[in-house]
C-alpha positions in Angstrom: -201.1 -268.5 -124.8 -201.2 -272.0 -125.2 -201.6 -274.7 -122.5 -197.8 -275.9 -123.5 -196.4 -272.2 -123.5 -197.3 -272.1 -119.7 -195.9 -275.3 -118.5 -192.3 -274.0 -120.3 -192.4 -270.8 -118.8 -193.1 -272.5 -115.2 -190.6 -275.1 -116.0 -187.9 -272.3 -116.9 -188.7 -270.4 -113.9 -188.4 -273.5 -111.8 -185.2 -274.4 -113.2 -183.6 -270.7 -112.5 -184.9 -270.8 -109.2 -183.4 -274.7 -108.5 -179.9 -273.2 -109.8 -180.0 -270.1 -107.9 -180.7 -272.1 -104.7 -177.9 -274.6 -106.0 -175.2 -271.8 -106.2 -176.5 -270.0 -103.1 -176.5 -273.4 -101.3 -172.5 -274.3 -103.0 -171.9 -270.9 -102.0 -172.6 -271.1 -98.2 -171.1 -274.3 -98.3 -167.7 -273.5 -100.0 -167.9 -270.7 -97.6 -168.2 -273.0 -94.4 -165.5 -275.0 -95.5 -163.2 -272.0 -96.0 -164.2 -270.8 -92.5 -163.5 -274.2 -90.7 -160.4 -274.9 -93.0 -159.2 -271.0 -91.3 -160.4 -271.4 -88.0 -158.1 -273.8 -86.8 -154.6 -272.6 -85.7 -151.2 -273.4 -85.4 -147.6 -272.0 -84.6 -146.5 -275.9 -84.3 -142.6 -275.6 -86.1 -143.4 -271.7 -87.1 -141.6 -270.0 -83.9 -138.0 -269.2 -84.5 -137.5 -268.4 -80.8 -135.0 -265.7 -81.5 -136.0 -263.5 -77.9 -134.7 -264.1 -74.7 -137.8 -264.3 -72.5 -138.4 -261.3 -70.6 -138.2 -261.9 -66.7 -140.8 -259.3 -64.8 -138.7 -257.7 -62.3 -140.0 -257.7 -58.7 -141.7 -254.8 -57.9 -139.7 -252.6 -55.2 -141.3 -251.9 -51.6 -141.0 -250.0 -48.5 -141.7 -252.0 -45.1 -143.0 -249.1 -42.6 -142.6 -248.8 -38.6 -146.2 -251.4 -37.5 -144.8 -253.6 -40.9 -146.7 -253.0 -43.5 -145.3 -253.6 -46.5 -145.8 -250.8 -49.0 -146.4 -251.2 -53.2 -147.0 -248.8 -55.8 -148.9 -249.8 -59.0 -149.8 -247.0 -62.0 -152.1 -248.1 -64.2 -150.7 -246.2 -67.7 -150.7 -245.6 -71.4 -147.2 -246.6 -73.4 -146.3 -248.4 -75.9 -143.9 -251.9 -76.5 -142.1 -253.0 -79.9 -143.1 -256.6 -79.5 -141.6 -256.8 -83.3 -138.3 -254.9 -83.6 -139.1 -251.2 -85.1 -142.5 -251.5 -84.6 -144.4 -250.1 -81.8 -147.6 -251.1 -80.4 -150.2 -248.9 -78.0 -150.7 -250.6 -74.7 -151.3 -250.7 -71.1 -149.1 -251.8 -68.2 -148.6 -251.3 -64.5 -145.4 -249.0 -63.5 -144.3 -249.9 -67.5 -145.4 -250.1 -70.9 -146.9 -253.7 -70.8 -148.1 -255.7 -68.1 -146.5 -255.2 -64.4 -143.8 -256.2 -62.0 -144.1 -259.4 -59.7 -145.6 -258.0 -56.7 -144.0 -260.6 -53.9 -145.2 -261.0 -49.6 -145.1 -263.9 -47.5 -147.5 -265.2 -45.3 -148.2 -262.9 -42.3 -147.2 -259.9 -43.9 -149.8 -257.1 -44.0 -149.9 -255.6 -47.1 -151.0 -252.1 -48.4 -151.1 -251.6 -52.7 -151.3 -248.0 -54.0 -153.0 -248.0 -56.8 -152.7 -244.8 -59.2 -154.9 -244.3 -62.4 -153.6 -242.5 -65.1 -155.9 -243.9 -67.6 -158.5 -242.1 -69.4 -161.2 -244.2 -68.4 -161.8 -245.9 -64.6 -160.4 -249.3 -64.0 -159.6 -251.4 -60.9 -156.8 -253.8 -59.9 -158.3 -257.5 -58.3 -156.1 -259.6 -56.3 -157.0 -262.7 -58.4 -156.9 -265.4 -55.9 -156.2 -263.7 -52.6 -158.3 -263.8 -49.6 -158.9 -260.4 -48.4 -161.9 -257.5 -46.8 -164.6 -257.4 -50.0 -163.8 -253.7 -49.6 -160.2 -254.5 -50.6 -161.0 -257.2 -53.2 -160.8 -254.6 -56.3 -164.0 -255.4 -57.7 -166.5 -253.6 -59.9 -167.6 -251.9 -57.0 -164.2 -250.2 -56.4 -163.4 -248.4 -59.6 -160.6 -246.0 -59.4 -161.4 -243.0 -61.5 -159.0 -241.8 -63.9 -156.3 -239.4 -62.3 -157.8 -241.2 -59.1 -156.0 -243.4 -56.4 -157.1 -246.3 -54.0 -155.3 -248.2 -51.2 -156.2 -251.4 -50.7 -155.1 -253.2 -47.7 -155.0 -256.5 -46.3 -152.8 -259.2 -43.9 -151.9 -262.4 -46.2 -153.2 -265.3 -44.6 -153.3 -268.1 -47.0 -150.4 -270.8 -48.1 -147.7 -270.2 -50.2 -149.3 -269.7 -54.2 -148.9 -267.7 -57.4 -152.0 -265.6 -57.6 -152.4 -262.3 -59.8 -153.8 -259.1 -60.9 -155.7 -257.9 -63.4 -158.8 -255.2 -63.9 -162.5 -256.2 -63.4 -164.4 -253.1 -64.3 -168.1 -254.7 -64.9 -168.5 -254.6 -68.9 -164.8 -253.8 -69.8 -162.9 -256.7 -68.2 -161.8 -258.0 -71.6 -160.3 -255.0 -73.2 -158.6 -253.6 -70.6 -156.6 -257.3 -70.1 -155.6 -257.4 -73.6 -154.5 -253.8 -73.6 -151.7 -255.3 -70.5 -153.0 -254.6 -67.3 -152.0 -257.5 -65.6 -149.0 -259.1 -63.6 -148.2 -262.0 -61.0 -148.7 -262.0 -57.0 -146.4 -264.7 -55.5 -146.8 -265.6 -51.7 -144.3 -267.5 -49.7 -144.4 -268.9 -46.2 -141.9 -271.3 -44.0 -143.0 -274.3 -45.2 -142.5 -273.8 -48.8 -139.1 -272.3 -47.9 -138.5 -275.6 -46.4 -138.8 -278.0 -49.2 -136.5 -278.7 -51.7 -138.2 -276.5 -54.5 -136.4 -274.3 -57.2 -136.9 -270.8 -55.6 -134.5 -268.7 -57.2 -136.8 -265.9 -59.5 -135.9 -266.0 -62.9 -133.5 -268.2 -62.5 -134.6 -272.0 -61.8 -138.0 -270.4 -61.0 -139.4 -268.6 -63.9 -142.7 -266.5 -64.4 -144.4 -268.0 -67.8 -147.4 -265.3 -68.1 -149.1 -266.8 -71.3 -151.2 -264.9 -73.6 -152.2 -265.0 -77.4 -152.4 -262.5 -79.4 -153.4 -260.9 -82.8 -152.0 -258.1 -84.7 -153.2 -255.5 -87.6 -150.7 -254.5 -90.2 -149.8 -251.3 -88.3 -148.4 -253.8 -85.5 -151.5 -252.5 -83.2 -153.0 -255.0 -81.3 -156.2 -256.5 -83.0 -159.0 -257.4 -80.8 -161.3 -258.4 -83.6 -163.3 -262.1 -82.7 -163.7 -264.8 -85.3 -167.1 -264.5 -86.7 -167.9 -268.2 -85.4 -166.3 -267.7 -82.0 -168.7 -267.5 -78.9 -166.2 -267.8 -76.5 -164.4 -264.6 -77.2 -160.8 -263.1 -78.8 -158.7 -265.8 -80.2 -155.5 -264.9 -80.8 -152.9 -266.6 -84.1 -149.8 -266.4 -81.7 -148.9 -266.4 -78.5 -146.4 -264.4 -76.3 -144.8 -264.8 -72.9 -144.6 -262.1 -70.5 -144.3 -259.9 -73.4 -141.8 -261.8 -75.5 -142.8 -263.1 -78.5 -141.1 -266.1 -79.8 -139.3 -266.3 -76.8 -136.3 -269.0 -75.3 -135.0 -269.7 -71.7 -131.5 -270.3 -70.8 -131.3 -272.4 -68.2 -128.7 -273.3 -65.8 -130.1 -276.0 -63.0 -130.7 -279.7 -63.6 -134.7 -279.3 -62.1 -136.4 -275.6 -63.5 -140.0 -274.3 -61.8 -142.4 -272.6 -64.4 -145.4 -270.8 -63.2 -147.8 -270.9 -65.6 -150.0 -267.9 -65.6 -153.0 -268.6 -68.5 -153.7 -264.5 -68.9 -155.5 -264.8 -72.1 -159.2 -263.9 -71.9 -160.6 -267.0 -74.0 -158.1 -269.2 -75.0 -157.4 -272.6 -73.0 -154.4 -274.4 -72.9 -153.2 -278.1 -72.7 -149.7 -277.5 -71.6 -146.9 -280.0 -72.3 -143.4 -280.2 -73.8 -142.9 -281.3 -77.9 -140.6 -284.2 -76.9 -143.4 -286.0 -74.4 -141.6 -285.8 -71.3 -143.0 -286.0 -68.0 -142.7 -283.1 -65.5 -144.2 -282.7 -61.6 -147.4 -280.7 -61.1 -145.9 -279.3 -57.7 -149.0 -275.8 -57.6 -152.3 -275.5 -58.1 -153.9 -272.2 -58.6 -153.8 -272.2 -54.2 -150.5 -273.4 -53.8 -148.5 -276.6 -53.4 -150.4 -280.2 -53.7 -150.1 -282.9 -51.0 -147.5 -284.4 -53.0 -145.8 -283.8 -56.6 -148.0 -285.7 -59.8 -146.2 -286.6 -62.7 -148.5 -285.6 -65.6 -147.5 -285.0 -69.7 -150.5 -282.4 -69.8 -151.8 -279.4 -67.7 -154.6 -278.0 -68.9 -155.1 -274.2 -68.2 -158.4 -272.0 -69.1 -158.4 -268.0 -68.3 -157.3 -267.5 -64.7 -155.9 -270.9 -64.0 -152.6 -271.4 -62.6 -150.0 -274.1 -62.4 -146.8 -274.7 -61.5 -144.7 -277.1 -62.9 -141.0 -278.8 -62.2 -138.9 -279.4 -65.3 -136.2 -281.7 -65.8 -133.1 -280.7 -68.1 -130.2 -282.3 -69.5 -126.8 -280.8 -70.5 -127.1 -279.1 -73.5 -130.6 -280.2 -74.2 -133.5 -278.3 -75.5 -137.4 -278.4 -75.1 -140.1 -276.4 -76.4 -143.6 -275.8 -73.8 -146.2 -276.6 -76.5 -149.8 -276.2 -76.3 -151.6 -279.3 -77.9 -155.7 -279.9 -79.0 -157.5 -280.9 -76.4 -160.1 -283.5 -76.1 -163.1 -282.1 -74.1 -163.9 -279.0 -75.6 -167.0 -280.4 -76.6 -168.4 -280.7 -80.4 -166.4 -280.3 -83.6 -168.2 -276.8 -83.8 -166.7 -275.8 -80.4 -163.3 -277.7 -80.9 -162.8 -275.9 -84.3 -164.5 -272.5 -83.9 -163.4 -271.9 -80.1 -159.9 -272.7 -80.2 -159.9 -276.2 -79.3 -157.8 -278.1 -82.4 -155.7 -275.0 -81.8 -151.8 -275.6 -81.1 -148.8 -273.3 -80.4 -145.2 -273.4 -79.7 -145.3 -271.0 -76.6 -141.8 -271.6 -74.8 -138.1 -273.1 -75.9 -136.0 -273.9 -72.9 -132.1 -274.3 -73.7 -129.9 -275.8 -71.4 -126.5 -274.7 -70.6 -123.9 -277.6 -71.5 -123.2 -277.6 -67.7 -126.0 -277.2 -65.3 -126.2 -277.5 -61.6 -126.8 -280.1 -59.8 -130.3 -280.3 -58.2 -132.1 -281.7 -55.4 -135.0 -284.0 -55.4 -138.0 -282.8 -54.9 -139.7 -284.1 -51.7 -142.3 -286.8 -52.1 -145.0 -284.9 -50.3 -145.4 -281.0 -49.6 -148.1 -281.3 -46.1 -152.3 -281.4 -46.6 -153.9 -279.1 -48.0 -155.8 -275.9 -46.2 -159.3 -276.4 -48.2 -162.4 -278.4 -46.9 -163.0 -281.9 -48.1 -167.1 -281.1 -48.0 -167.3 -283.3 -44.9 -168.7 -280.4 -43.0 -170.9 -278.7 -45.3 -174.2 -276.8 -43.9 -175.7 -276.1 -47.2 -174.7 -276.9 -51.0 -175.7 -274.4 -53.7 -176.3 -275.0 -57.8 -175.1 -272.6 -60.6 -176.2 -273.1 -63.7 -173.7 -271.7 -66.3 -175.5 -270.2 -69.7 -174.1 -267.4 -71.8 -177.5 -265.3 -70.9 -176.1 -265.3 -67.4 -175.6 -268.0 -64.3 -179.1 -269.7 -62.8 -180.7 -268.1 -65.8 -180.1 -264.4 -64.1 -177.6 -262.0 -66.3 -175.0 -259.9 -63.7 -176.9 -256.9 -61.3 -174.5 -254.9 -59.7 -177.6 -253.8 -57.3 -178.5 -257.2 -56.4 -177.2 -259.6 -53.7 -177.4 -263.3 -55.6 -176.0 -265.5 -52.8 -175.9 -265.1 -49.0 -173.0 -266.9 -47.1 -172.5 -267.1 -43.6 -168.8 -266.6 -42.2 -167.2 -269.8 -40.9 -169.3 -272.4 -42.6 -168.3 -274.7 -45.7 -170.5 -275.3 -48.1 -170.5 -277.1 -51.2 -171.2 -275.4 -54.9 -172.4 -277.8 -57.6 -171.4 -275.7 -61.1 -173.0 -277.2 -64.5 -172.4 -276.1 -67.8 -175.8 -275.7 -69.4 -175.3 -274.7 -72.8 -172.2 -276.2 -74.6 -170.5 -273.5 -74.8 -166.9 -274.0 -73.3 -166.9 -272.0 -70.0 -165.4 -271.8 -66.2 -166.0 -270.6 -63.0 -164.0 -268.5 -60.6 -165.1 -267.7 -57.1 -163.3 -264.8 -55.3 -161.7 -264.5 -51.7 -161.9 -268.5 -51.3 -159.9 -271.3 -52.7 -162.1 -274.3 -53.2 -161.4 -278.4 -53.2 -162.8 -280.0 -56.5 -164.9 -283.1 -54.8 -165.7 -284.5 -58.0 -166.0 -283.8 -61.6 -169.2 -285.8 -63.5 -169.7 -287.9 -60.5 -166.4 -289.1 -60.4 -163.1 -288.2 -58.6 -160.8 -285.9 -59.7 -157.6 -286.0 -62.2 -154.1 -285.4 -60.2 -154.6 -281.7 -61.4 -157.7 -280.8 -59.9 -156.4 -281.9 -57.0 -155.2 -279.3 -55.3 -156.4 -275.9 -53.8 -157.9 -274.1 -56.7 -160.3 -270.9 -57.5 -160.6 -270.9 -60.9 -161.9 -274.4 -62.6 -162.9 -275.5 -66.4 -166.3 -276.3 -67.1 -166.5 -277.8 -70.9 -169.9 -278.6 -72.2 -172.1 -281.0 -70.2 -169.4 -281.2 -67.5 -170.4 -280.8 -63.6 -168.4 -280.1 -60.9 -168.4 -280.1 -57.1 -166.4 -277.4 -55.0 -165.8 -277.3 -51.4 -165.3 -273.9 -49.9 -164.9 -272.0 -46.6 -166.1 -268.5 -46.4 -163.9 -267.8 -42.9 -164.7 -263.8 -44.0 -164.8 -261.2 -43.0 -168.0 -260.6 -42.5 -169.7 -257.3 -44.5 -173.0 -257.1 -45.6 -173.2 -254.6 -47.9 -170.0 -255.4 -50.2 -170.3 -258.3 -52.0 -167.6 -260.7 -54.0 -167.7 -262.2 -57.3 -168.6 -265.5 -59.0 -168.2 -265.3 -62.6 -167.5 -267.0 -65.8 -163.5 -266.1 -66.3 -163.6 -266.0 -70.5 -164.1 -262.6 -70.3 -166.5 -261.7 -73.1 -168.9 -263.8 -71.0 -168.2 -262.4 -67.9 -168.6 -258.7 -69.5 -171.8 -260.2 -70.9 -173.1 -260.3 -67.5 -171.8 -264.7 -66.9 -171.4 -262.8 -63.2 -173.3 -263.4 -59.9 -172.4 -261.8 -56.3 -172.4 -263.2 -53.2 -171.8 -262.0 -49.6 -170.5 -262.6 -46.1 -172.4 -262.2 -43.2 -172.1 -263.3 -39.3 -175.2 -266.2 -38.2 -178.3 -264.6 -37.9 -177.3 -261.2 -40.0 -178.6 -260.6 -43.6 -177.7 -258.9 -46.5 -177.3 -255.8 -46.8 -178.0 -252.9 -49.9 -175.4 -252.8 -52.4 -175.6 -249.6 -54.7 -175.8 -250.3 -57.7 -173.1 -248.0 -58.9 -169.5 -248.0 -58.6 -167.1 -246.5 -55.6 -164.4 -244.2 -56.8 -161.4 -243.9 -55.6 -159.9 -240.5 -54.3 -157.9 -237.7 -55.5 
């Protein structure tokens, strides 16, 4: 073979090899863009909102003789026709889907019974509450299924909208998007004192927010994107069950709770018309004095509460918008953050009833300003786990001692939108990046965003009590992280005590 022959073969085999690598590399890339042009989604104009929202009723209770007030939760199997003729498997407390608004003021002791008639153990945590670690719900009280548990506990904290949801270690996500969830309002005299809507679905509505995905059998598809590493991302959203759902309202000034009970998804709240409304709640209750704000942002757990103004005959629509600090365009595309959805319409009456102004300041807050700190404390937050340690249910991470404040420095480590919720306290944000605060993170909160690069200071009070040997969580609230093991424990203890043992496995509850 000649000299000549050679180089043509090599130059032929060079050339299909350069062409194969061209297609393969036009392939991938076509295939990117067809994966970013798809990941980003929008119900902006899309939602016919054609369903009167459905309004949680409040769950019933018995007050006995030493007054205790008495609920009763089942956890259950059932099914919902979120789209007319078409039912879909799910969860719920005492229903089908989701729960009833479980409502106590402050003072009040409390007792919960808590059936399981699941097939597989769950628990019920007070999201938000201070309470005993015993009574906190946990992964370290699982109630078995065809098991029971009675949690009890005297509210002592301000007036708020907290809630409850399952935390079994591993299985926190699924068991959320099945519908295991509902609202915990608490009351005391000096909410009742200010001029505030207060009337429950009425001029004071619950707006549990979730999105949502389903298969062509109308079951509920759980299925992530194959880019997403923050969790499920839903292509719609529904409110407390309803989806494409409108309000009628009848007052001049309407209250929405905002509930964000999705498992990845963040919100930037606002209306489609750019109107102002007052941030009157935080996740802990009222601020020190209303904020007029065009945006809320919510991640997983977060809570707000908002104050509405209406006009005769006037609608709005509660949109969520793109937000701005998710991060880079990988993050803001992949994990939900160009996303945008018409969640809520609200339809005024042509009449409405007159209402009063809210006050110009609700009282100071109940949450340390870090002035009296002992100790402060670091968490790095990683997807392989916070502080570079994945989630032991066997091991004690953190040590507090009752009565003290301390101050928790949080840092996203990895990019990777996240947050961080801290149970039995309600924390003061000191500073975010160095710098004080927005108007929303100004008020008593347990549940906080963390976006990529960001850092945040909490103050807390751990006024306990005190137990050793059962801890509470800190945790990463997108829940595919924080079944990942994006979970740390922590416990209370009086001066001078130390930690105790904690088993490693779970405490059932009894038949």
């Amino acid at each position: 073979m000649s000299r000549f022959s050679s180089m043509s073969r090599v130059r032929r085999v060079l050339v299909v090899l350069l062409s194969l690598v061209t297609v393969v590399a036009l392939a991938s890339g076509g295939g990117f863009l067809w994966l970013y042009t798809d990941a980003k989604v929008s119900t902006v104009g899309k939602a016919d909102f054609d369903n009167a929202l459905a309004i949680p009723p409040l769950a019933e209770s018995t007050v006995r003789a030493d007054g205790t007030r008495v609920f009763d939760l089942t956890m259950r199997k059932g099914e919902q026709e979120f789209m007319a003729g078409r039912p879909t498997p799910t969860w719920g407390f005492n229903g089908d889907y989701l729960g009833p608004t479980l409502r106590a003021e402050r003072g009040e002791k409390v007792r919960v019974n808590v059936d399981n008639t699941l097939d597989e153990a769950s628990t019920v945590h007070w999201h938000g509450m201070h309470l005993p670690a015993k009574m906190d719900g946990g992964p370290h009280q699982m109630v078995e299924p065809g098991a029971s548990w009675s949690p009890r506990w005297t509210v002592d904290q301000p007036a708020a909208t907290l809630w409850y949801h399952p935390h079994p270690h591993g299985a926190t996500e699924k068991h959320v998007q099945r519908g295991l969830a509902g609202m915990f309002i608490l009351d005391d005299k000096k909410s009742g004192r200010l001029a505030l809507p207060d009337t429950y679905g009425v001029d004071d509505v619950p707006v549990v927010v979730q999105d949502v995905k389903f298969d062509g059998d109308a079951k509920f598809d759980h299925g992530r994107g194959l880019l997403a590493n923050t969790g499920f991302l839903g292509d719609r959203t529904m409110v407390n069950g309803t989806l494409d759902p409108y309000q009628e309202v009848g007052d001049e000034l309407v209250r929405l709770r905002l509930l964000n009970a999705s498992t990845a998804r963040v919100y930037d709240f606002g209306f489609d018309d750019g109107r102002e409304f007052a941030l009157v709640g935080t996740d802990g209750g009222l601020l020190e004095k209303p904020a007029r704000l065009k945006r809320v942002q919510l991640s997983p757990g977060e809570r707000a509460e908002i104050v509405v103004r209406m006009e005769n005959g006037g609608r709005t629509v509660l949109r969520s918008f793109p937000k701005d600090n998710y991060g880079d365009f990988y993050q803001s595309r992949f994990a939900g953050g160009d996303d945008s959805f018409d969640v809520l319409e609200l339809r005024a009456k042509a009449e409405l009833r007159e209402s009063p102004e809210l006050a110009r300041s609700f009282g100071e807050l109940e949450v340390p300003d870090g002035s009296d700190s002992v100790r402060g404390r670091f968490f790095g937050l990683r997807q392989s786990g916070i502080n570079s340690r994945p989630m032991d249910l066997g091991r004690i991470d953190e040590t507090v001692t009752r009565g003290t404040t301390e101050t928790w420095t949080v840092r996203n480590e990895d990019g990777v939108p996240h947050n961080f919720h801290v149970h039995d306290v309600q924390f003061r944000v000191l500073e975010v990046d160095g710098k004080e605060p927005p108007p929303e993170l100004r008020g008593a909160k347990d549940t906080v965003f963390v976006p990529g690069g960001r850092t945040v200071k909490l103050a807390m009070r751990f006024d306990g009590p005190a137990d050793p040997d059962t801890p509470y969580m800190f945790h990463c609230h997108l829940l595919l992280h924080e079944d990942q093991g994006m979970m740390g424990q922590f416990v209370v203890v009086e001066k001078g005590q130390r930690a105790g043992k904690v088993p490693a496995g779970h405490e059932h509850g009894t038949h």
